[in-house]
N, C-alpha and C positions, 0 to 999 in steps of 0.2 A: 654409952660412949659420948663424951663431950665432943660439941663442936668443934670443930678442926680449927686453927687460924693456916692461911698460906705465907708461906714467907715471901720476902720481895723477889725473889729468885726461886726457878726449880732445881733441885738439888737429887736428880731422880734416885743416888745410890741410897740414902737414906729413905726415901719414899719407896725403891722398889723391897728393899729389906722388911720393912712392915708389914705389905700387902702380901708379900709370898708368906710369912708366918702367920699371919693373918687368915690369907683361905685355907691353907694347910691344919692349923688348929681349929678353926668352926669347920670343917672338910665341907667346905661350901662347894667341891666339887664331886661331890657325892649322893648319886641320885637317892631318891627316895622313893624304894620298891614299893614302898604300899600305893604312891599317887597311882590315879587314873589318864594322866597325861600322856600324851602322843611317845613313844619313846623315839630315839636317835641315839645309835653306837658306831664309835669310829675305834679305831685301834694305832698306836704308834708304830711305825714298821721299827721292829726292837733291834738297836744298833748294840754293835758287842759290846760284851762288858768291858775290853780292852781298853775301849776308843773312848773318845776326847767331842767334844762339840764342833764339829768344822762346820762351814756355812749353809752348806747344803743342807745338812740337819736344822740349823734354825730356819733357814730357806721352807721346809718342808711342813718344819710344829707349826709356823707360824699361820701359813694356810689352814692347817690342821685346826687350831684354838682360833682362828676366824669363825669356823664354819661349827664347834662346841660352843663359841658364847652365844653366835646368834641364834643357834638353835634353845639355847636354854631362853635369849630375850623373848622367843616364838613359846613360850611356854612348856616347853617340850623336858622330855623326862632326858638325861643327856648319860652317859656313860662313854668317856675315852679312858682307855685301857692303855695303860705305860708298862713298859717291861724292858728287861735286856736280852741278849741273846748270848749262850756261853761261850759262841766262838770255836770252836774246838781248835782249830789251826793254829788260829790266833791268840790265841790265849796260851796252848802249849807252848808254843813257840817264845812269847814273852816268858815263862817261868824256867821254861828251861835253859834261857839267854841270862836267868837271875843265877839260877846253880852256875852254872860255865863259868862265871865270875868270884863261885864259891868252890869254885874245882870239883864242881862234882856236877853227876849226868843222871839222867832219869834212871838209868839200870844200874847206878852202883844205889841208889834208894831202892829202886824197885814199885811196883805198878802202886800198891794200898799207900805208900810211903811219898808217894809224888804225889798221888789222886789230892793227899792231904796238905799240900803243900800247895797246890792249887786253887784249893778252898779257903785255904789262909789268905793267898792274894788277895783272891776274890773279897772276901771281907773287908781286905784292908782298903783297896784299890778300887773294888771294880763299882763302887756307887758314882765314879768319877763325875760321867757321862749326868747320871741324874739328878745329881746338886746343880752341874748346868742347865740342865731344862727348866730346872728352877727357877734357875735367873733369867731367863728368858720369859718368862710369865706363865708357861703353859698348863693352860686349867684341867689338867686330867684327876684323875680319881685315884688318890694317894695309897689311900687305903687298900686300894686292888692289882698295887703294884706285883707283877711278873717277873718271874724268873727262866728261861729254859728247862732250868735242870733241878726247878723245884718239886719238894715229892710227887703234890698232883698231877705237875705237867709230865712226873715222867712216866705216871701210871701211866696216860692219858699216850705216851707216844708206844710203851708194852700193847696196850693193846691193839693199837690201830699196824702194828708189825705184828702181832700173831696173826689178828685176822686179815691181813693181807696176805700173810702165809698159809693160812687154812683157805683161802680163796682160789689159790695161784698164782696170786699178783706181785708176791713175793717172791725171787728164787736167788739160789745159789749156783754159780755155774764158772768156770773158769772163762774168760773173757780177755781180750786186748782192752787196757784201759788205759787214760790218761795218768802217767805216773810222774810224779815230784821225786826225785833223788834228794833232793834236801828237806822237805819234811816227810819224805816217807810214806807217803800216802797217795792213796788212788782220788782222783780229783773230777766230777762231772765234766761235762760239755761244757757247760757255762759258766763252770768255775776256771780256765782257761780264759789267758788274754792274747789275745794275738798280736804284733806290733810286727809294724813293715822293719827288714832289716837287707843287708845288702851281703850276700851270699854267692855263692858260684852252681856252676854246674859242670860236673865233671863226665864227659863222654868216653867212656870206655870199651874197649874192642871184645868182645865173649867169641873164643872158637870153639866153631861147629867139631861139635867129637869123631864125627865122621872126615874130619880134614880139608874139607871143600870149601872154606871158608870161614866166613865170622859175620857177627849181626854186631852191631855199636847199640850200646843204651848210656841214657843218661842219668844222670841219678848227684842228690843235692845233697845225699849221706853215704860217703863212700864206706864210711865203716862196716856200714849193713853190709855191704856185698857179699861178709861170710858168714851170713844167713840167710842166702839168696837158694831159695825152692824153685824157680822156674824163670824165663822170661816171657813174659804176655804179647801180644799185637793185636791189632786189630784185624778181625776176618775179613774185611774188604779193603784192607790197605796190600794193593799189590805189587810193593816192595818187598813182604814176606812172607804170600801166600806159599809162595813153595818149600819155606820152612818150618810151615805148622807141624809140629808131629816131629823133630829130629830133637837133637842134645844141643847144648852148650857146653863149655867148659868154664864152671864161675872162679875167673881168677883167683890165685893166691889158695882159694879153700880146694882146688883143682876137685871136685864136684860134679858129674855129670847131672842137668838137670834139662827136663823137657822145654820144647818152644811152645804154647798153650795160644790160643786165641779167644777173644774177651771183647764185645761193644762197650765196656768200659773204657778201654784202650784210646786216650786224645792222643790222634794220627797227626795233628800239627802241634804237638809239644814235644820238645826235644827231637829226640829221634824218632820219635812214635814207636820205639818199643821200650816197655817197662820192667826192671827187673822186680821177681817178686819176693817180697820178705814178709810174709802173713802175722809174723811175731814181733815186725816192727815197723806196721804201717796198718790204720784201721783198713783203708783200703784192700790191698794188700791181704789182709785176716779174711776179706770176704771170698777174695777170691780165689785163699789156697781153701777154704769150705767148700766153695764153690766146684773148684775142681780137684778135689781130692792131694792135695800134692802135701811135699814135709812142711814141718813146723817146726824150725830150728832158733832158738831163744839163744842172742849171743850179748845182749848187755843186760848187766843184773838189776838190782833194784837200788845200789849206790850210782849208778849209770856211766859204770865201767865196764868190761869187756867180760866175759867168761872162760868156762874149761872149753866152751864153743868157740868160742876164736882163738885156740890153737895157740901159738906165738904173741899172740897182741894181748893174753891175758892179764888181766890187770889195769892194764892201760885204761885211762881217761878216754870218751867217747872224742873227745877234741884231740889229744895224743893220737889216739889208734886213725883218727883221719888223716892228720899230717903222714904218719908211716906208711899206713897203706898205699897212701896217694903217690910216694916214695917209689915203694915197692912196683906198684903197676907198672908204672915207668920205665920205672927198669929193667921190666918185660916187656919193653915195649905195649905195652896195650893200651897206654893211656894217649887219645886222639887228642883232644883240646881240651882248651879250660873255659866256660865261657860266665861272664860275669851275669848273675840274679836278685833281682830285686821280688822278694816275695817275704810270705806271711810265718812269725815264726811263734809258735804255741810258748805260752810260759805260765808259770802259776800264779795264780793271782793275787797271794800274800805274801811268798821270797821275789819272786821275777825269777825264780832259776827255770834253765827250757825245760819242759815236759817233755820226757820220753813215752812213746806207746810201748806199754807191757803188757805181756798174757800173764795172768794171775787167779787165783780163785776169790771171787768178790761176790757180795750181795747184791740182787736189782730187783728196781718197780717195776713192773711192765707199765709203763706210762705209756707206751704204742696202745696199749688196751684200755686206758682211761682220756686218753688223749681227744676223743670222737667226742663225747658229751660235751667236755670242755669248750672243744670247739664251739659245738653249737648254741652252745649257753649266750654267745656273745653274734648278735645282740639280744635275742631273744629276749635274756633273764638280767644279764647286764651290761651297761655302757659304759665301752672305752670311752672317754674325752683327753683330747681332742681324739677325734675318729680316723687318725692318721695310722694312729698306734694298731686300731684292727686289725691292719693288713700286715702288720708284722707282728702279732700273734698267732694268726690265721698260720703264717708263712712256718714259723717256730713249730708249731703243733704238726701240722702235715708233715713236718722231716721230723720230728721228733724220735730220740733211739729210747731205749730202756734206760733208764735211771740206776745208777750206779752207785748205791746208796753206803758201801762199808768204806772206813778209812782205817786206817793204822796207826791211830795214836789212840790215847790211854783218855785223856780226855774227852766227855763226851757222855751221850746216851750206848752204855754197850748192848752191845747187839745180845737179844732173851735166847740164845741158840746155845744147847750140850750138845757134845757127841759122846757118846759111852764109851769108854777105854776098853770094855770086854766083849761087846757087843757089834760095836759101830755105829748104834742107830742116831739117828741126830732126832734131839725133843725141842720146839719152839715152845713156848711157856710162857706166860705173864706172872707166872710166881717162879721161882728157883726151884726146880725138884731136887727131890731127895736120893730118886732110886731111876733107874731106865726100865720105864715100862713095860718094853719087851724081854729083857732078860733077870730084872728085877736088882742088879746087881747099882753099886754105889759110887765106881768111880766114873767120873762124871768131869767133863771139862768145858768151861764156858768160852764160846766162841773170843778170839783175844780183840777183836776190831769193837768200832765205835759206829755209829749213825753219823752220814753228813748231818750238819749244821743244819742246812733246811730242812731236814724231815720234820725236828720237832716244829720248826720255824712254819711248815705247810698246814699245822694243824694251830698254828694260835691264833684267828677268827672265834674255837671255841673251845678251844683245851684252858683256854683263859678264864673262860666262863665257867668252867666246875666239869665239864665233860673228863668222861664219861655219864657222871650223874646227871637229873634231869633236873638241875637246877633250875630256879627265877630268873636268876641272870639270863640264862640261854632261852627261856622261854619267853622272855620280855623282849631282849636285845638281839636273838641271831635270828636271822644274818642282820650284819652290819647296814647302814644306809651309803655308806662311801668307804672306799681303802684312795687316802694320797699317796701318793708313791712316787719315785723318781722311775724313768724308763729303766736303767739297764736292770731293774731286781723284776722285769715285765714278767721271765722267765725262772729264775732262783726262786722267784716267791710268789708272786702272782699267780701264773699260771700253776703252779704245783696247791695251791689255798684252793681253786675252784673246782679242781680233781677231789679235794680231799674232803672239802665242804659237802663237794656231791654224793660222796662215794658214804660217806658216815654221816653226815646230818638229813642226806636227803635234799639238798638246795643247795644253791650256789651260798659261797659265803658273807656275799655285798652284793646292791645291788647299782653301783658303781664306781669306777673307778679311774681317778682325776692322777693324770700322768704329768706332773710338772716339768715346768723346764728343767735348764740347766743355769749354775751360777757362774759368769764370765767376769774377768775383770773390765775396767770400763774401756779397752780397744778389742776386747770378744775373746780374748782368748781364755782360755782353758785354765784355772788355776792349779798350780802344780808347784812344791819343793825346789824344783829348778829351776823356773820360772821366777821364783822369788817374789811372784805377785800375788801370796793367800791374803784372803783377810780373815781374820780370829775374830770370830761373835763377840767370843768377851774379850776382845780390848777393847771394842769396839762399845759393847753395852760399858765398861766401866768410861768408858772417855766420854760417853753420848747418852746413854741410857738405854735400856730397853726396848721404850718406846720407839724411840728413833728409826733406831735398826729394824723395829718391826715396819714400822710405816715405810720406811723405805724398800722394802724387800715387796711388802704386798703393791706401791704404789708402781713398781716393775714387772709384774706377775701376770704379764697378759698372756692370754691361751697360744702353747704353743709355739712360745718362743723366747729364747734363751733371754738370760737377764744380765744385764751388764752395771755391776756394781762398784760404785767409789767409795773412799771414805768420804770425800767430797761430798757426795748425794748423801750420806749419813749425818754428815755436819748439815746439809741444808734442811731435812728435815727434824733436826732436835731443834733448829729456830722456831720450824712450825709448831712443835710442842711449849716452845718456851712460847711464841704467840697465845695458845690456847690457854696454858695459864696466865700469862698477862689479861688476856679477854674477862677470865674466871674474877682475878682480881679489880681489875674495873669493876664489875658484876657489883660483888662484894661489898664494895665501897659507898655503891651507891643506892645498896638495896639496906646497909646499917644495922644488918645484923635481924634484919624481918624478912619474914616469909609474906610475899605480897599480896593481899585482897586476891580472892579469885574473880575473876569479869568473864562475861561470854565473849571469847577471843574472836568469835563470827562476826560483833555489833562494833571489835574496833573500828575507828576511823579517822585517826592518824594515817597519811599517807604511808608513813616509810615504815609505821607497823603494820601495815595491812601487808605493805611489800613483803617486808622479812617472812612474816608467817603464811605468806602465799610461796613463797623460795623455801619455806625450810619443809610443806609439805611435798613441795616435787621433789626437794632432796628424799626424802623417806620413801619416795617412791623409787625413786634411781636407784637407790643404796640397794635396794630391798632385791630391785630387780637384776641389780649390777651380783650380788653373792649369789640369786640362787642360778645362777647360769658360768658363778664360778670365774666372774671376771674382775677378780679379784683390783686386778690395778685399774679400773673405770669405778669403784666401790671407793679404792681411797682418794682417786680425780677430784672426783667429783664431792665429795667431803671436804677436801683439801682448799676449792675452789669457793665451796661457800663460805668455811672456815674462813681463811684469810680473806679473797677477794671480796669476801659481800658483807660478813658478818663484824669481822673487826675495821675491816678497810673502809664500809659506807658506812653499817647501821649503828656502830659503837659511837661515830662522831657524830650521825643524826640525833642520838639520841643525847647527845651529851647537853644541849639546851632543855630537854626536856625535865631533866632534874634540876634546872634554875627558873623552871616556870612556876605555873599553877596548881595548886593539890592535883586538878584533875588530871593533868599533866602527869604530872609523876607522879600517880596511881596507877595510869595506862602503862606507863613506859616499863614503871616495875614489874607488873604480871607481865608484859611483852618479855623483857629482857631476860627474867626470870624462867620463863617457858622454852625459848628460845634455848638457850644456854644448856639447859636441865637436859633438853631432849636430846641436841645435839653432845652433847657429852654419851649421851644412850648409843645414838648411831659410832659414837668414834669409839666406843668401848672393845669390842671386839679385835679392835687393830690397836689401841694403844691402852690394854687397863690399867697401866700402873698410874697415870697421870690424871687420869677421867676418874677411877677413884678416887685419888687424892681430895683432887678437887669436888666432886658428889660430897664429900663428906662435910664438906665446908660449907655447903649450901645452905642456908637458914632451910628448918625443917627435916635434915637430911643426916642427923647427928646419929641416929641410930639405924643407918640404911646401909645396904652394902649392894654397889652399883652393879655386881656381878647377877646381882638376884633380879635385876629392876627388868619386867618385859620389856619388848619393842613399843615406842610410843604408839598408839591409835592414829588410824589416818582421820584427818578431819576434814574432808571435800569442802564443806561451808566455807573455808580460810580458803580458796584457790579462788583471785580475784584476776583477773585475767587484766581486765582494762586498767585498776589500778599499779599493777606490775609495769604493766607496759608504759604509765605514766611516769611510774619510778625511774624506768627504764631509760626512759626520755632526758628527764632532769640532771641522771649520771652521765649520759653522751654529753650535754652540753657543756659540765664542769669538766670532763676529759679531755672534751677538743681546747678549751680554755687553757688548762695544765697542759696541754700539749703543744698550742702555738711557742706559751711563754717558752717550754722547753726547746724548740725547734729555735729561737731566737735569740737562746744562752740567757735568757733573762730568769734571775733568780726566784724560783718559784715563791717566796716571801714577800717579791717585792708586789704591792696595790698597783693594780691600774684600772682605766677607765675601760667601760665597755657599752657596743651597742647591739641592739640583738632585735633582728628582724622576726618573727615569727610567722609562718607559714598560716591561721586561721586565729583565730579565736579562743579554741580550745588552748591551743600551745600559750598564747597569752596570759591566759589565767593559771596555767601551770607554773608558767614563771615569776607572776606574780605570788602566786603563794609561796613558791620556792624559795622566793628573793636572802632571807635570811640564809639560807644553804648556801646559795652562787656565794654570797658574799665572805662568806666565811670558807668554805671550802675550796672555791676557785681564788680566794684572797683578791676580790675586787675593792678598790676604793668607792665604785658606784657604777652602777650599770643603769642604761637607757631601753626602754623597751617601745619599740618603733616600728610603724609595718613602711612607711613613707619617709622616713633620716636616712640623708645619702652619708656614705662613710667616707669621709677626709684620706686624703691619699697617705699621708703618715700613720698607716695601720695594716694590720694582719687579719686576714678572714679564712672562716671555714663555714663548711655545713651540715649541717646533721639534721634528718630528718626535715628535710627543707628550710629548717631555720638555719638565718644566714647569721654568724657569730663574726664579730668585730672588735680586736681588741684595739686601742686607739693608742700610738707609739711616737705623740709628739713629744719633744722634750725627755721623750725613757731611751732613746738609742739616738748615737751619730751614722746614721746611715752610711755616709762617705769611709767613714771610719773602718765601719762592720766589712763594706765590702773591699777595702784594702785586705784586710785578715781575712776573708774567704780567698780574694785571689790567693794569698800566700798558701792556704792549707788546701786549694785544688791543686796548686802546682806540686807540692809535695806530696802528697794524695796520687794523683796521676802517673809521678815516678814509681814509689813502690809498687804501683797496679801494674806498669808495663812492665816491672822485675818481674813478678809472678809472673804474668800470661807468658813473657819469653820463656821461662823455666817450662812451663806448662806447654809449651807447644813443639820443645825438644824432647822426639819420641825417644830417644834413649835416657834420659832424664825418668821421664814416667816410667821405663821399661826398667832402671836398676835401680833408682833411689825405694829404699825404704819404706812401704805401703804407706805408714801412717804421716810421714814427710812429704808425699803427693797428696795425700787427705789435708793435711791440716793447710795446705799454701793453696788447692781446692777450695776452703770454705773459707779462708784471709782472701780470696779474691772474689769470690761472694762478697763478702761483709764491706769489702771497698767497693764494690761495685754499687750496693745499698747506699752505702754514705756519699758515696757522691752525687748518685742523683738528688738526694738529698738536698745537697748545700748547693747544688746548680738551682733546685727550686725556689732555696733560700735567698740565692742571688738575684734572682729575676723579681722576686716578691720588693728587696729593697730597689734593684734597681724604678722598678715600679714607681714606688714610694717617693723616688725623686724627680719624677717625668715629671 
């Protein structure tokens, strides 16, 4: 490969286009099974093949392919595993939204007819997701690309359901489950979203069948009423001790049903007594088990009413409420209405509400796998942040049995026949041919699917070749990290180290980093409604890659949400366009040669000994900032030496050094050149497209690929403590210099005179050597270097590290002048400040303006507060000037 040229500008769409075709063709991210290197496996949490790139995803890889290149810079054997997930919900649901538009529906095709039509999507469609990960940078292992519902993985999910079936831990059993009326299907715990909504409660009169009265219950779904098995109380609530044990009369379905008592029963909710509908409330289901009573199922599985609700058949679960509520009424029996605010279950791919159904469904006993799991954490592996613990901990202790079949066509179907002549039901990893017990042929395969997570619990190492005893798996599992976002703690997480244990024998990772959340930049929630997302790739197409990545991880502190602008995206593609510009300086003045090597320990140039004593603590920081996962103190503190030390001092330090001496600019080359080389190393992981570009350009570096290049070596001999510190020295004195002029309105271009007290000896001669730097960087005309020069009252002083700094302002300012125009900008200064504080101190004001409206006139009164003491001190220093 020919050495690169850079252009005058970073142009990253064309640069990031080469580099992803580029590692993708040499599969530079493709470990190599025969090395004897340390290995490191992460895995991508495989988003559906539906879905599209939102930020949370790049939020997520980005961390991700931090923690894969610098494991590869550590030498390390790396394998990250990419995949999709087939969705079954979601994906149904998209194809069969494509038919409805073709006037036609899954049952006029039919199950083989759609399955195939699905597959066609998929093909056309469902690589969406992974040409944007692409563009994102992310270095996973192309070649090992995943699928859910590819042949191996789906052997790999047959068997792990037979033998949980031949275990026990499999079963079939009729159950109250969470049901969808719009897509049709039974939906886990956790596949349910709950959202506050504003509702009633409606208290209704039940008379005693004996005549002697009535009991009132409340209840938030009138409709149920005419599936009402009993009504409950509490046995030490004695309001209705003496009704234990008589009848009611359940309105409308006119039903005698017993009064029961129950320590379930909250005595200050509602009335404190509960009507029971076991068929449509989980509650409710335990406790007509509990106490034997009916089970009357009256809304069907469209979540309309049935032949059980009599009159209301048909009716819409919202119709048959409005009527009934009607109806009571005008029995008299309905007492009051009273307004609720509570929690309302919905699916978590339509939003339609979830009805509880009894139906016959497949489940884990995750209650039976549930205990190891627990205790695996911390034992075997760590949550980080360690907040996350106590809400796994919390999930597993209530945890119910896992409710694994769904009702759609799409999908791992479930390996279960029942005989047509026999009845027996055969679980199988192959399709039989005949019923073992009666020998006979008709045979029908159970019609459901597997939830989504089941396969999804086993990809740690269904990915890896499992069931067989692959290299892969023998090298790589378990994993060293799973990233993840919290809410999949439970969908995925917790269901991987059940299933890692139960079939590998060991947890599946041995940690597992729970990142934030991405906010917009006043915290809130990105959301469709909201209208505040931001799109990765408009964002990579307006910015770059890089950009977006360095932004995201330089936000990523443990543990707390991140609040993202386009704003902070645009500020750091500057930082990128800096670090090419640096590259290019480089370049320029290195002419196309790779520098003499020198023992960088015998430099002795000040401001190279500086650099190279700064850029070994950075390699210490960086080093220690990733593996503790602090992700945003890794790109700080990079960012910090980057611009503020590397481009902003050491680039213009060195810029005399290539108008000096050969020896001169022999040092400075192998300086700048090391320098540059290494730190490109460190920023790789957070920004490769740009860090490439530029490695290649490097004299020497034409046939290198930066992806490959280890962590640079620490070199302890470089860490000069006292020369730092002298460094250290010489930049306070130019800053306080650049910061009077500033403080004066005087144009940082314009030469003045200067005198400079020094504190001992040492500082003396520092300054002296310095002298070409002051003058060029603090743009003095001439400076005086004096322990015993009084300083003329026509001047500005400051001090730094005891040296007293004097800039001399006869003849450069009209003092009388200046402090006309401060009075003018205190006076009008003072005005807007007393507008805030009066807003600010009207508590109805703070109490109904607009949070971010009290925030912002908040920190405008700050910032005036700042400036003015400011320019009061400015005032006093000229008045000064004129005594």
């Amino acid at each position: 490969m020919a050495l690169k040229e850079l252009s005058k500008a970073y142009e990253p769409q064309e640069v990031e286009e080469y580099w992803r075709e580029y590692w993708e063709k040499h599969q530079c991210f493709t470990p190599d099974m025969n090395s004897k290197a340390e290995p490191y496996s992460i895995v991508i949490p495989p988003p559906n093949v539906t879905g599209a790139l939102h930020i949370g995803h790049a939020f997520n890889q980005t961390l991700q392919d931090i923690l894969a290149r610098h494991a590869r810079q550590k030498g390390k054997k790396v394998l990250w595993i990419v995949g999709t997930d087939h969705a079954g919900i979601s994906t149904q649901n998209v194809v069969e939204r494509k038919l409805l538009k073709e006037g036609v529906s899954r049952h006029d095709l039919g199950r083989e007819k759609f399955l195939e039509k699905v597959w066609a999507w998929k093909e056309e469609y469902g690589g969406k997701i992974l040409k944007q990960i692409r563009h994102l940078g992310s270095s996973v292992d192309w070649t090992r690309e995943r699928f859910t519902m590819d042949e191996d993985l789906a052997k790999a999910v047959r068997k792990v359901f037979v033998r949980l079936y031949d275990e026990g831990l499999i079963y079939k059993g009729k159950y109250i489950v969470n049901w969808c009326p719009r897509c049709h299907t039974a939906l886990a715990d956790d596949e349910v979203e709950h959202t506050p909504q504003k509702g009633a409660l409606w208290h209704v009169k039940y008379m005693l069948e004996d005549g002697s009265g009535s009991i009132v219950i409340a209840t938030s779904r009138p409709e149920t009423i005419l599936g009402d098995s009993a009504v409950c109380v509490h046995p030490d609530d004695e309001r209705y001790q003496h009704l234990i044990g008589k009848k009611v009369i359940v309105p409308i379905a006119n039903r005698a049903v017993p009064i029961i008592a129950d320590r379930y029963v909250d005595k200050e909710f509602g009335t404190g007594a509960l009507k029971v509908t076991p068929c449509h409330d989980p509650n409710d289901w335990n406790l007509g088990h509990t106490h034997r009573i009916d089970f009357i199922q009256v809304i069907d599985d469209n979540g309309n009413m049935n032949e059980e609700a009599g009159v209301y058949k048909g009716l819409s679960r919202e119709e048959c409420r409005e009527r009934i509520v009607k109806d009571i009424e005008a029995l008299g029996q309905l007492v009051k209405i009273e307004e609720l605010d509570h929690s309302v279950g919905t699916c978590y791919r339509c939003k339609t509400v979830i009805e509880p159904y009894v139906s016959v469904q497949w489940f884990v006993a995750t209650t039976k796998l549930a205990p190891k799991a627990r205790a695996a954490v911390p034992a075997e592996i760590e949550i980080l942040p360690e907040t996350w613990t106590k809400t796994y901990y919390n999930w597993l202790d209530n945890i119910r049995d896992w409710c694994i079949s769904r009702q759609l066509w799409w999908g791992h179907r479930i390996p279960a026949w029942t005989c047509q002549d026999c009845g027996e039901l055969i679980v199988s990893e192959q399709d039989p041919a005949v019923c073992p017990k009666c020998g006979k042929s008709r045979l029908e395969q159970d019609p459901d699917v597997l939830d989504t997570w089941f396969s999804s619990a086993l990809w740690p190492f269904s990915t890896m070749g499992w069931p067989n005893n692959t290299e892969e798996l023998k090298t790589f599992y378990p994993l060293n990290i799973l990233v993840t976002a919290f809410d999949i703690l439970f969908f995925w997480v917790a269901r991987m180290i059940m299933m890692g244990q139960h079939f590998m024998g060991e947890v599946p990772f041995r940690q597992v980093y729970i990142h934030a959340l991405v906010r917009d930049a006043q915290g809130r929630k990105m959301s469709k409604s909201l209208g505040n997302g931001i799109d990765p790739l408009d964002m990579i197409n307006k910015y770059g890659a890089d950009a977006l990545r360095f932004t995201m991880a330089s936000l990523a502190a443990m543990g707390r949400d991140i609040r993202l602008s386009e704003e902070r995206i645009e500020g750091y593609r500057n930082f990128v366009n800096k670090v090419w510009n640096a590259a290019r300086f480089a370049l320029l003045n290195l002419e196309g040669n790779k520098p003499e090597p020198l023992a960088l320990e015998k430099v002795s140039a000040l401001h190279h000994v500086w650099i190279l004593h700064r850029l070994e603590e950075v390699k210490a920081e960086s080093e220690t900032a990733i593996n503790a996962y602090r992700f945003n103190d890794l790109a700080q503190c990079l960012y910090k030496f980057v611009w503020n030390e590397f481009c902003d001092w050491y680039l213009e330090l060195v810029k005399g050094d290539f108008k000096g001496t050969a020896e001169q600019k022999k040092e400075a080359s192998f300086v700048l050149y090391t320098v540059l080389s290494e730190t490109l190393i460190l920023l790789h992981p957070i920004m490769p497209f740009v860090t490439s570009e530029i490695w290649q350009a490097l004299p020497g570096n034409a046939d290198g690929n930066l992806a490959e290049m280890l962590r640079p070596e620490m070199r302890p001999e470089c860490l000069k403590e006292k020369e730092a510190n002298a460094m250290l020295y010489i930049q306070e004195v130019i800053v306080a210099i650049r910061a009077m002029k500033s403080e004066l309105g005087i144009a940082p271009s314009m030469k003045l005179n200067a005198l400079i007290k020094p504190l001992n000896d040492e500082q003396a001669e520092l300054l002296e050597h310095a002298k070409a730097w002051l003058m060029f960087l603090a743009r003095l005309e001439d400076f005086e270097i004096s322990k015993t020069a009084a300083a003329p009252k026509a001047s500005a002083s400051n001090i730094i590290q005891g040296t007293e700094i004097t800039i001399l302002l006869e003849g450069v300012l009209d003092f009388k002048a200046e402090l006309a125009r401060l009075e003018k900008e205190l006076v009008k200064l003072e005005k807007e400040l007393a507008g805030i504080e009066t807003r600010l101190s009207n508590a109805n004001f703070v109490a109904n303006a607009p949070e971010t409206v009290v925030a912002k006139d908040k920190e405008r009164a700050t910032d005036l507060t700042d400036k003015k003491a400011k320019l009061l001190a400015l005032q006093k220093r000229f008045q000064e000037a004129l005594a």
